[in-house]
C-alpha positions in Angstrom: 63.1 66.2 -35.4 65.1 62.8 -34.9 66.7 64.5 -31.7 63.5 65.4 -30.5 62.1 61.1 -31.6 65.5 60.2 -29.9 65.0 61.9 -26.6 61.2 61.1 -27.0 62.2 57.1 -27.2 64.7 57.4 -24.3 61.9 59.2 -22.3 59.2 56.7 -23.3 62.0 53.8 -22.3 62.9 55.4 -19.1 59.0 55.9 -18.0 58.1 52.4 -19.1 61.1 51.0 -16.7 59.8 53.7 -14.1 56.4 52.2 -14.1 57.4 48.8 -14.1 59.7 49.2 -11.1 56.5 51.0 -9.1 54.6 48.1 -10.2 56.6 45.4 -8.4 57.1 48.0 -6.0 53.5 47.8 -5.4 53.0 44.3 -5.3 56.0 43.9 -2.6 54.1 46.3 -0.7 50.8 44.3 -0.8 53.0 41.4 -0.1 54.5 42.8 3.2 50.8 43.8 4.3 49.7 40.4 4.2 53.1 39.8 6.2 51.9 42.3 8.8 48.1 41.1 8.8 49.6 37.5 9.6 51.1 38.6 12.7 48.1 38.3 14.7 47.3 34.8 12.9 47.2 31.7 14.8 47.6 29.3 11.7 51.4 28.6 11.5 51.1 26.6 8.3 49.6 29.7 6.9 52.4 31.9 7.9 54.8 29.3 6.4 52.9 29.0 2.8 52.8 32.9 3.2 56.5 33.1 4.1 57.6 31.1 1.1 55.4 32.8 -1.4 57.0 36.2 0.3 61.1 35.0 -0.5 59.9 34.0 -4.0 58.4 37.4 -4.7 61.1 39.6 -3.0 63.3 37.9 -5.5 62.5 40.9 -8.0 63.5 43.4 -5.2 66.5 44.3 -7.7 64.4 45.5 -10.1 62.7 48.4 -8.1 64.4 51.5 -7.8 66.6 52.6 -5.3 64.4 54.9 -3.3 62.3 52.5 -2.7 64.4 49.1 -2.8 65.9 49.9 0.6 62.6 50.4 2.4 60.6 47.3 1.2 63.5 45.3 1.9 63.5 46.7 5.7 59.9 46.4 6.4 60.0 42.7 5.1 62.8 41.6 7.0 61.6 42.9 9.8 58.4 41.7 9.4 59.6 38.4 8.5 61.6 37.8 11.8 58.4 38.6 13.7 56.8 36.1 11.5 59.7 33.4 12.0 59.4 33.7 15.6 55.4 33.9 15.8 55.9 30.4 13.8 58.0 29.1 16.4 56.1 30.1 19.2 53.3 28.1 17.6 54.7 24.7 17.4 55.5 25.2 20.8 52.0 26.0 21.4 50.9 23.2 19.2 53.3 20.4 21.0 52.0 22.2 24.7 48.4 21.1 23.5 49.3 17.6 22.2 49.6 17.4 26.0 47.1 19.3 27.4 44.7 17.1 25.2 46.0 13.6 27.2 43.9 14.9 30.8 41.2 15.4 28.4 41.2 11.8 26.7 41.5 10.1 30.4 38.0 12.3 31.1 36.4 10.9 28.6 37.5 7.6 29.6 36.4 8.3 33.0 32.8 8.9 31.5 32.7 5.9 29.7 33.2 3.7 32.6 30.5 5.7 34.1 28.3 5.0 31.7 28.8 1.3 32.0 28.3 1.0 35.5 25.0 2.9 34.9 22.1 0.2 34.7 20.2 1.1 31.5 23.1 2.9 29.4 21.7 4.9 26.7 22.8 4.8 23.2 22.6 8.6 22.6 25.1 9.1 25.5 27.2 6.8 24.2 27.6 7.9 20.5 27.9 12.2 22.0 30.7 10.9 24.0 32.6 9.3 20.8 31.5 12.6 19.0 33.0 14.6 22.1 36.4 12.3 21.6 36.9 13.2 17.8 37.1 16.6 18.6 39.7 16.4 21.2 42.5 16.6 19.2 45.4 14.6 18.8 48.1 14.0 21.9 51.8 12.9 21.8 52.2 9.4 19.9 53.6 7.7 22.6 49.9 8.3 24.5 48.1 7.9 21.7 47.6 4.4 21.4 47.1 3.2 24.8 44.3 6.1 24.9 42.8 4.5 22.1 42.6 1.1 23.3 41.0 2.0 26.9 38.4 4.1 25.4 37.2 1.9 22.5 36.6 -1.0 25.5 35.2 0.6 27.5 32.8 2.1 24.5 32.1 -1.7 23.1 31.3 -2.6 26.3 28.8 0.1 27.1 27.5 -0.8 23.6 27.1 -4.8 24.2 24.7 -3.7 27.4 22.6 -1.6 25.2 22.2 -4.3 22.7 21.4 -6.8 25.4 18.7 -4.4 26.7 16.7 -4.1 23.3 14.4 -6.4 24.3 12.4 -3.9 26.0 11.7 -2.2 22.6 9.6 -4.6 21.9 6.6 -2.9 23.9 7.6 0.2 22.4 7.1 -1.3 19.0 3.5 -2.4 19.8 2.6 1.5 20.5 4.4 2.4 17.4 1.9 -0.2 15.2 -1.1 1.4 17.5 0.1 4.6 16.1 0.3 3.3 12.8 -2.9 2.0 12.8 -4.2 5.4 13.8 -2.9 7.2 11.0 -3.8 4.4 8.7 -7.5 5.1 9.8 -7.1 9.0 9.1 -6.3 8.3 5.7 -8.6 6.0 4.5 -11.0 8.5 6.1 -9.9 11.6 3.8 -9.3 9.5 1.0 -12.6 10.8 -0.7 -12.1 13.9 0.1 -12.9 16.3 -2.7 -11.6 19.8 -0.7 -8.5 19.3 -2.9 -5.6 21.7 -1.2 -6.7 21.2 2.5 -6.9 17.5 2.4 -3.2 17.9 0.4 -2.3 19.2 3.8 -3.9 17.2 5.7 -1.9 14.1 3.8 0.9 16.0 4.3 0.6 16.0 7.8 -0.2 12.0 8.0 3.2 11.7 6.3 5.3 13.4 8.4 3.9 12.0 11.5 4.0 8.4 10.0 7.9 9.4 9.4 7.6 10.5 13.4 5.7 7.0 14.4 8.8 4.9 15.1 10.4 2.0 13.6 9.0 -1.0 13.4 10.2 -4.9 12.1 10.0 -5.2 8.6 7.6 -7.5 7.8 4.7 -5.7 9.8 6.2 -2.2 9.3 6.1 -3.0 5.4 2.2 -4.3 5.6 0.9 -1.1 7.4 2.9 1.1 5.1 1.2 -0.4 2.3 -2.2 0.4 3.6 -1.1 4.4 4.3 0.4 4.4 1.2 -3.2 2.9 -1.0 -4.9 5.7 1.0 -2.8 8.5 0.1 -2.2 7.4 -3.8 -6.3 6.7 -4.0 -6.6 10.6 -3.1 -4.1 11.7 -5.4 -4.9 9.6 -8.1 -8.8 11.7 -7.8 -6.6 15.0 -7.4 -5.3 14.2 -10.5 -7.6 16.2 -13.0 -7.2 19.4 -11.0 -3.4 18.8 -11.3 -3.5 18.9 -15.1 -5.9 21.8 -15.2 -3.4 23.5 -12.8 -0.3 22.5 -15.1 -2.6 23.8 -18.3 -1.9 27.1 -16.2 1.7 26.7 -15.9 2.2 25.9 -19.1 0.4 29.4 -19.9 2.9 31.2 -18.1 5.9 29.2 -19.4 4.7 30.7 -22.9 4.3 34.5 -21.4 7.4 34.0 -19.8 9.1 32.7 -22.5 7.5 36.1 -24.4 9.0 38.3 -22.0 12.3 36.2 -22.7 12.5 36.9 -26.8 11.5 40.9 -25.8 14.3 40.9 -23.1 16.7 40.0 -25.9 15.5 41.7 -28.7 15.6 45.2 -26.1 19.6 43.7 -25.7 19.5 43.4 -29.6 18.6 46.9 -30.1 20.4 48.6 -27.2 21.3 51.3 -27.0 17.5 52.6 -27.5 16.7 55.8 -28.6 16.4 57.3 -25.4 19.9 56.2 -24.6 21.1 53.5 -22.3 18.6 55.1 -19.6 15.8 53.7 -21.7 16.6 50.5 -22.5 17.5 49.7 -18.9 14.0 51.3 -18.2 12.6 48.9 -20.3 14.1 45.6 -19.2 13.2 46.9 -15.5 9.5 47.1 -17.2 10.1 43.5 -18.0 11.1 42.6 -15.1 8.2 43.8 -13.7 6.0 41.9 -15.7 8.1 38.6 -15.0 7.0 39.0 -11.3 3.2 39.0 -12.2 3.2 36.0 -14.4 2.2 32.8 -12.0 4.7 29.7 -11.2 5.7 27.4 -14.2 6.0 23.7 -14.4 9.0 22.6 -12.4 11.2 21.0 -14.5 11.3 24.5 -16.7 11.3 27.2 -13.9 15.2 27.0 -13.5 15.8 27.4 -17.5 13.6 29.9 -18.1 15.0 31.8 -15.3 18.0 31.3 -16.1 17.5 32.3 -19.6 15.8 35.8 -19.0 18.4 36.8 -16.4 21.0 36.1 -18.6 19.0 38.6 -21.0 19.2 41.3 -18.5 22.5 40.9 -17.3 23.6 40.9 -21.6 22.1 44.3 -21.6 24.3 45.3 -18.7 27.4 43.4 -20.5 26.9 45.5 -23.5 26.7 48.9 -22.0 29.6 48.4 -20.0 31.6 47.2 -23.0 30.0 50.1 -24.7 31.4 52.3 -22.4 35.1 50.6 -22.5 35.4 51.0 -26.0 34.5 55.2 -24.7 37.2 55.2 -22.3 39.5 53.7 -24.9 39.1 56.6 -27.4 39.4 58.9 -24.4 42.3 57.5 -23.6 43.6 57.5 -26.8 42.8 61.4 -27.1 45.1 61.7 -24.2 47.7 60.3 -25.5 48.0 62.6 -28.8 48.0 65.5 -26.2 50.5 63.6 -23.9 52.7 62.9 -26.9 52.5 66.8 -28.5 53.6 67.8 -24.8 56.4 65.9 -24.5 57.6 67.3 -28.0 57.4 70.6 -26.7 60.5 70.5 -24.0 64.1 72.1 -24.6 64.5 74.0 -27.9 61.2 72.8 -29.3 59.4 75.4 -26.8 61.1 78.4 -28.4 59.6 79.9 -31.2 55.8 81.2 -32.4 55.1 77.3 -34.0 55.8 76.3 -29.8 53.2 78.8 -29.2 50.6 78.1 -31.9 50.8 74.3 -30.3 50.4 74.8 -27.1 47.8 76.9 -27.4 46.2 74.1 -29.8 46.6 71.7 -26.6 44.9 74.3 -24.6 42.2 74.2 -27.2 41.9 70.4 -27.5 41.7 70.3 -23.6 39.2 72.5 -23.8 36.9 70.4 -26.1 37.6 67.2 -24.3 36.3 69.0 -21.0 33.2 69.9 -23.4 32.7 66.0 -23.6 33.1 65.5 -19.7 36.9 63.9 -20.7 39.2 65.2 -17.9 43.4 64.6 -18.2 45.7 62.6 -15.3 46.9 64.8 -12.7 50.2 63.8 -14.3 49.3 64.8 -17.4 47.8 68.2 -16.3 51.0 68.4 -14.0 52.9 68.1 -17.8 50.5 70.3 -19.2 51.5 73.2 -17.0 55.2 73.0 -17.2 54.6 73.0 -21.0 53.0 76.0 -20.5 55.5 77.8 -18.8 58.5 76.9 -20.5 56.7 78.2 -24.1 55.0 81.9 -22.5 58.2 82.1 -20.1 60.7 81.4 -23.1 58.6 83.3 -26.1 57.5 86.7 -24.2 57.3 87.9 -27.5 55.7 85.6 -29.5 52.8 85.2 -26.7 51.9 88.7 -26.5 48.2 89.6 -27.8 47.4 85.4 -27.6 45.6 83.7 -24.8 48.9 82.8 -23.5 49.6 86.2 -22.9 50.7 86.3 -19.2 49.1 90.6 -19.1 46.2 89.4 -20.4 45.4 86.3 -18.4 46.6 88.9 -15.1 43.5 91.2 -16.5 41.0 88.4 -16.6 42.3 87.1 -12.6 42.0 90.8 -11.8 38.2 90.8 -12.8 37.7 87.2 -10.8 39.1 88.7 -8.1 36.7 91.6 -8.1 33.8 89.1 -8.7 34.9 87.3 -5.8 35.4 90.5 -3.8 31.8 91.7 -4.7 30.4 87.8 -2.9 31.7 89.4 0.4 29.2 91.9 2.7 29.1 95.1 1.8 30.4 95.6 5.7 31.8 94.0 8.7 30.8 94.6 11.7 33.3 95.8 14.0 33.9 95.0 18.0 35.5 97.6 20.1 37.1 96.5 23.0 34.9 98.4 25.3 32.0 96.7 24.0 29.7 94.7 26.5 28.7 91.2 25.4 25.2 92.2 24.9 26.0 95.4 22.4 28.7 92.2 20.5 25.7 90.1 19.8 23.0 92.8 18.6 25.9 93.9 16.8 26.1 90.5 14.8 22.3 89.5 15.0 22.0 92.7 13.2 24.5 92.0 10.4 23.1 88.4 9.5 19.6 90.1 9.3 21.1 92.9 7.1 22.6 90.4 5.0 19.8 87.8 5.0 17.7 91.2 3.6 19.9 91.2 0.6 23.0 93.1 1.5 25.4 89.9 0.7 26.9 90.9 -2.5 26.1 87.5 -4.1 22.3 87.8 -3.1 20.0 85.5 -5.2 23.4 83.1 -5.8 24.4 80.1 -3.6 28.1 81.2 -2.2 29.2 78.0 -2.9 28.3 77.2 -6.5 29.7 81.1 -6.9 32.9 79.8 -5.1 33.2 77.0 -7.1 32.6 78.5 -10.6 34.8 81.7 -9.6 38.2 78.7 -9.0 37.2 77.1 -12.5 37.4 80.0 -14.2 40.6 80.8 -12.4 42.3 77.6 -13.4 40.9 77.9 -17.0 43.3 80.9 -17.4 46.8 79.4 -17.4 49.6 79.4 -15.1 50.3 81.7 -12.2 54.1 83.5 -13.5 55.3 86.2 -11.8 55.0 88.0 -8.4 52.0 90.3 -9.5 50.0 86.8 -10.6 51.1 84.8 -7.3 50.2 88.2 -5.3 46.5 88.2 -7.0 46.5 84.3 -6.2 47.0 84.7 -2.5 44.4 87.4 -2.2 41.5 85.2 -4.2 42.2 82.2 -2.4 42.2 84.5 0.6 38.5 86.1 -0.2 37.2 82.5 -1.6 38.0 81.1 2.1 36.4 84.5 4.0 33.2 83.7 1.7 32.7 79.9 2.8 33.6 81.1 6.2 31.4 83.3 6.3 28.2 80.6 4.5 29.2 78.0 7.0 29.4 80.5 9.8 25.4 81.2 8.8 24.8 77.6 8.8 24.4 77.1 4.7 25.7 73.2 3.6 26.6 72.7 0.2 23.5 72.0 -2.5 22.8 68.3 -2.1 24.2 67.5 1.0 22.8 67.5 5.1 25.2 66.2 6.5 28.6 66.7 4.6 28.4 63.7 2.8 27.5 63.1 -0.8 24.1 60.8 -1.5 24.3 57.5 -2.6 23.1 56.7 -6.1 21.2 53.6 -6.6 22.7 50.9 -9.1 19.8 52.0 -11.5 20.2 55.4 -11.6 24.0 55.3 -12.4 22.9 53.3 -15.0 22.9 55.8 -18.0 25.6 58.1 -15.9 27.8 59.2 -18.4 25.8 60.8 -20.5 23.4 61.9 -17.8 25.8 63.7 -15.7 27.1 65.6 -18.6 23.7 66.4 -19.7 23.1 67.7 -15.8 26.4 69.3 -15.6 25.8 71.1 -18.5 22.8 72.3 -17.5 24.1 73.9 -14.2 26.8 75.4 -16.0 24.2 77.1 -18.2 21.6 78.2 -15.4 25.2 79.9 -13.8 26.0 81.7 -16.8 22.8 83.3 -16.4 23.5 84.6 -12.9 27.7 85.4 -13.9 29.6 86.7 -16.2 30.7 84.2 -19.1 34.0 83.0 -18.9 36.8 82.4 -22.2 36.6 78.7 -21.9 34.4 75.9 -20.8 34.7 74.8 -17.1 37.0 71.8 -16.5 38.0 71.4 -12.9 36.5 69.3 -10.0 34.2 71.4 -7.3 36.1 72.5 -4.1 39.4 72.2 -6.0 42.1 75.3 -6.4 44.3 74.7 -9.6 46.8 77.5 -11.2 46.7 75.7 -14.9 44.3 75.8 -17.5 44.0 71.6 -18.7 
């Protein structure tokens, strides 16, 4: 037994240095495809943080293992000379532009003088073109400031004209006060008004064309704003009433809101409910429901309450999926007893009838983890079967008359090959060479009627769900020893193909799908899927065991898949 901890230990050790070394290994990886995705990239101070982050990381090439050590550290220094290059060729690019960008700068200078020579300049020209210059871009230093210097006199220049010219506003200031004066009227006018929401508009409307109007000098702009401004607060000040009566309202559906609130969290409180996580979800969608009836709220609470009943829902959501962690956890944990009892059983601890007696008490444990929908690692299932051979292979004795019993599990693949035999037609049709086209197609036309009349010999069962159940049952049995077993292998996996050949070939798709693909579930309905989809699965398994024979032990492998060990 302290051998067997020893060698355990070492093993544990050895796997835990494994996994750490893949890790890195991993990350490296990741870190050479942003490498490669950068080689495209046109940001060279990208490539360069990106380069630097890369030698810091590769500095833990040492500790991944061999195998793998030599390719990372090819592909990154191969991908790090493009890189160093690509960087190069930037700046180039970048100092090539600096330049390009001087022709540019005397353009705009150009255009500036232009617009000074023009008789009326216009302000809005002016302040696009200093827009246009910012975005240039920067030229070589020694261009720069001379650049500069020409442009921004030229520009003051332009600007000085414009000023002078601003005298002419001053008739476009007297239309703007006529305007005024207009709108001024049209309020006083509705000021009475007692058709609440379309003279709101209607104020509305004044405001954002007074906002339209035009400047004006303060002193008279100020005096006919506080004439619009009288008539609008004399209408509002009447609205008033209806206002409160309309915030009565809101405050009516603050409370119902807040109501649908304190249920929200007291369905959160109590979940899961009796119906399962389904039902509790199904209730806080009922609430959510009712949230979108209930009228607006008073302003200043709408975002709190909102806030306060979505963070309700999304609790409920929090808690189921911390539910299910803790679930995976103690799966996980299950695993690991099995994972541990397997690795006990290598070498001299797989001899013997107590080696038998446990691995045929993993077999059983698998078994009623697959009851619970809990399926092992392909790793583990991988250690699973070697377990399995080294105990039947080195106790032929000791197996004999158990379930490990290699005649015994070659009797129960006989029968599944029979079953699978008896999914095939009864006949083929056969083509002679002398045959004419015409005598090859009545031939076959005449075989898919015979077997759509019931000759198939799974009729009344979908091939495919008989395909799939046939391969569970197959893997439930144990490993494939010996050239008798492999020889049985070859010929079911050989009939299972002729008998999806032969659906497909008559146009049947798999139940569910139309076009190959599976559906998409909605976020809702995966809500309660754990328990659900066992509940389903369960379900099918029983309406099959109506139509086939039972098998020894519950089903536990993925549709479509061929496996050779029982997990």
């Amino acid at each position: 037994e302290r051998r067997a901890a020893e060698e355990a230990e070492r093993a544990a050790r050895k796997q835990e240095a494994a996994e750490r070394g893949a890790q890195i290994a991993a990350s490296l990886d990741a870190m050479i495809g942003e490498l490669e995705s950068m080689l495209e990239s046109t940001d060279g101070r990208a490539i360069d943080r990106l380069l630097g982050q890369a030698g810091k990381a590769f500095g833990q090439l040492v500790k991944v293992p061999g195998e793998l050590r030599d390719a990372l550290d090819g592909r990154y220094q191969q991908t790090r000379a493009k890189l160093v290059i690509k960087v190069q060729e930037l700046r180039e690019a970048e100092d090539w532009q600096r330049w390009s960008n001087v022709p540019r700068q005397e353009a705009l200078i150009k255009e500036a003088e232009a617009l000074l020579a023009a008789d009326a300049p216009d302000l809005g020209q002016l302040k696009a073109l200093q827009g246009r210059w910012k975005t240039v871009g920067p030229v070589p230093q020694k261009k720069s400031k001379e650049l500069w210097e020409q442009f921004k006199k030229t520009c003051d220049q332009v600007f000085d004209k414009v000023r002078a010219g601003r005298a002419v506003e001053a008739e476009k200031f007297a239309a703007s006060a006529a305007l005024k004066e207009q709108l001024i009227e049209q309020a006083e006018g509705l000021a009475d008004s007692s058709d609440w929401e379309a003279t709101a508009m209607a104020f509305k409307e004044l405001q954002r064309q007074w906002k339209e109007s035009g400047p004006l000098p303060r002193k008279t702009g100020d005096a006919l704003w506080k004439r619009f401004r009288a008539a609008c607060d004399r209408f509002f000040e009447r609205r008033k009433p209806q206002l409160d009566a309309q915030h009565a309202e809101q405050l009516d559906n603050l409370a119902a809101k807040e109501r649908l609130c304190a249920q929200a969290e007291a369905a959160v409180e109590a979940a899961p409910a009796e119906g399962g996580w389904g039902a509790s979800i199904a209730q806080i969608k009922d609430l959510q429901r009712a949230w979108k009836d209930v009228g607006f709220v008073p302003r200043k609470d709408a975002d709190a309450i909102y806030r306060r009943f979505r963070a309700a829902c999304d609790a409920l959501f929090a808690k189921r999926d911390d539910a299910r962690d803790a679930e995976v956890l103690a799966q996980r944990a299950e695993l690991d007893t099995i994972h541990a009892e397997v690795v006990a059983l290598d070498g001299d601890a797989a001899i013997g009838a107590d080696a038998v007696a446990r691995a045929a008490a993993v077999r059983v444990k698998l078994r009623e983890l697959a009851g619970r929908d809990i399926r092992p690692s392909i790793e583990l299932a991988g250690d699973v079967e070697r377990m399995l051979r080294r105990v039947i292979t080195g106790n032929p004795d000791a197996v004999a008359g158990t379930e490990l019993d290699p005649e015994a599990m070659r009797a129960r693949r006989d029968k599944l090959v029979a079953r699978a035999e008896a999914l095939l037609p009864a006949e083929r049709p056969s083509i002679r060479a002398d045959q004419s086209p015409e005598d090859i197609v009545a031939q076959l036309k005449n075989a898919i009627a015979s077997r759509a009349l019931g000759d198939f010999g799974g009729a009344g069962q979908d091939p495919f769900e008989a395909v799939d159940e046939l391969r569970r049952h197959w893997a439930e049995i144990g490993p494939v020893i010996g050239d008798a077993s492999e020889a049985l292998l070859a010929r079911f996996e050989e009939v299972c193909a002729q008998v999806i050949a032969d659906a497909e070939a008559e146009g049947k798709v798999r139940p569910g799908r139309d076009d190959g693909r599976p559906e998409r579930q909605e976020r809702g309905d995966r809500a309660d899927r754990p328990g659900e989809r066992r509940r389903d699965r369960k379900e099918r398994r029983g309406r099959r065991g109506d139509r086939a024979e039972a098998a020894d032990v519950p089903t536990a492998a993925p549709d479509d898949q061929t496996i050779k060990v029982a997990v």
